[in-house]
Each structure stands twice: as C-alpha cells, then as structure tokens.
Residue, then its C-alpha position, 0 to 999 in steps of 0.5 A: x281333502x279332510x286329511x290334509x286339512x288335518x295334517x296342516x292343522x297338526x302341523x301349525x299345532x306343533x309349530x306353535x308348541x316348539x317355537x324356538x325350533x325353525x327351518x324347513x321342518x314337518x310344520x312349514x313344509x304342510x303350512x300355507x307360510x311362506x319359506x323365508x329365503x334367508x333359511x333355504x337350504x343351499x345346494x351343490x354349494x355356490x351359495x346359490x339361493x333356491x329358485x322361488x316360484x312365482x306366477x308371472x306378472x307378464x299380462x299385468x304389466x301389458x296391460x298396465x302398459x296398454x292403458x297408460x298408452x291409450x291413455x295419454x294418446x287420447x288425454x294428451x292431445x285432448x288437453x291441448x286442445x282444452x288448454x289451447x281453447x281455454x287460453x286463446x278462445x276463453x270464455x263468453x262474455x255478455x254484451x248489449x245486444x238488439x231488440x230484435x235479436x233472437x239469440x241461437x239455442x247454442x248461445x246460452x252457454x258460456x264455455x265455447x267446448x260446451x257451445x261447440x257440443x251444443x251447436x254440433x250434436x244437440x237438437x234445439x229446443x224448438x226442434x225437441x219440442x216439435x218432435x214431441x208435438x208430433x209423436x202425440x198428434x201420431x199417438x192421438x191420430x192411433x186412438x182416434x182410429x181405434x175408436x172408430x173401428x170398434x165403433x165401425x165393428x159395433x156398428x157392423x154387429x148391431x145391423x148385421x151387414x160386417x163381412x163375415x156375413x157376406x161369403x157362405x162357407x162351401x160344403x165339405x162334400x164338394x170338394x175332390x180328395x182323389x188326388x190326394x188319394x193317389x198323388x203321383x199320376 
C-alpha cells in the first residue's frame, strides 16, 4: 500500500518535470487522472475508440424514474382538488350572524381544506379540554389512594393489627422431605 502510494507520487513527480511529453506514459497509467479519449491508442484499426469503463447508472435512473412517478400520481390529482376547491368553493367569508348562535369549533377558520381537516380529524377544544380534566381527576384520584394506604400502612404499624401479624410461619421440621428423597415410587 505504501509502495504504491510511492510510485503514484513518483510518477505525478515526473510528470510534472516533463510536461511537453503526454500519451499513455508511466505518469498517467499510475496517476488517478482520467485518460483522455482523444489520445487512446486505437487498436486493429477501424478507428475505434477504446471502451471506457463506467459504473451504471441503472439504479440511478430507476430511482429518478419511481419518485417522479409517485410524484405526480399523488401531486396531480391533489392539485386538482386544491385548485377545484380554491376556484369553485373559495374561501369563507364573514356574515351577520344570531345572538344566540354558538359557532362549531371547525367554523374559525377560513380556508375550507383547513376546516374540512378540522371537522374530520381534529378533537374540539371542549373535547380536549375535557379529557385533560379527566386525566387529572384520574392522577389525583392515584394520589389520594397512595396517601391513604401509607396512612392505612402507618397506622397498621403503629398498633399492631397489619396482616403480617396474623398468620404464624410453620415449623421447619413439619414438613415431609421423604418424597423427595426417592421420587419415583
């Protein structure tokens, strides 16, 4: 690896100090430069160039090909139905509307994709705002209980009566090894 590395700058070096020679010399053949193809030596005549080899492009181009494909199958139709909604639907406009009226929570905004979306798949505020009431009743429901039992358990402690209390531990010598002893009779 070191001796090629060597030769290679060996070779640019006497490149560089005869400049007026070129062609396929000892310099290009261990240099990284590209052969020029105006200068390739032509063989069996014919004036054929040599064949120059290159990595393929195959999975570069399928690929360019696929994403410009899923590209506009999905982008085509999806502007048409922006610019159909745009022109024929257009955007909302304020009106006078009831006292008593309470407006949905999809009715604040103005473009009718937005509004669509909102109505669709979004939760209300009211809805939001009552699910998070209920995950901190839920929470604060867990701490009341923890707070009784360690009160439950200090209280158990202090006077004696927990369960821990209540069932004696058998003797060791009361219990019956022999089967283990000999397990297969």
């Amino acid at each position: 690896m070191v001796g090629m590395s060597v030769l290679r700058s060996a070779a640019a070096f006497a490149a560089r100090l005869s400049p007026l020679k070129s062609g396929n010399n000892a310099a290009n053949l261990l240099s990284r430069t590209v052969t020029r193809t105006d200068k390739v030596a032509v063989r069996w005549g014919h004036g054929k160039n040599m064949f120059i080899i290159k990595p393929s492009d195959f999975y570069d181009r399928r690929f360019l090909r696929l994403l410009t494909f899923y590209t506009l199958l999905t982008g085509i139709p999806m502007a048409v139905i922006i610019t159909g909604v745009n022109v024929f639907v257009g955007e909302a406009e304020l009106v006078e509307t009831p006292e008593d009226y309470e407006p949905e929570h999809w009715e604040y905004y103005k473009h009718p994709i937005t509004r669509w979306i909102a109505r669709t798949f979004y939760d209300s505020p009211v809805k939001d705002y009552e699910k998070m009431l209920a995950a901190i009743q839920i929470e604060k429901e867990k701490a009341d209980m923890r707070l009784n039992q360690l009160e439950a358990r200090r209280q158990m402690r202090q006077k004696g009566d927990g369960p821990w209390f209540q069932v004696d531990t058998l003797n060791k010598e009361l219990i019956d090894n022999s089967p283990k002893s000999t397990p297969d009779n």
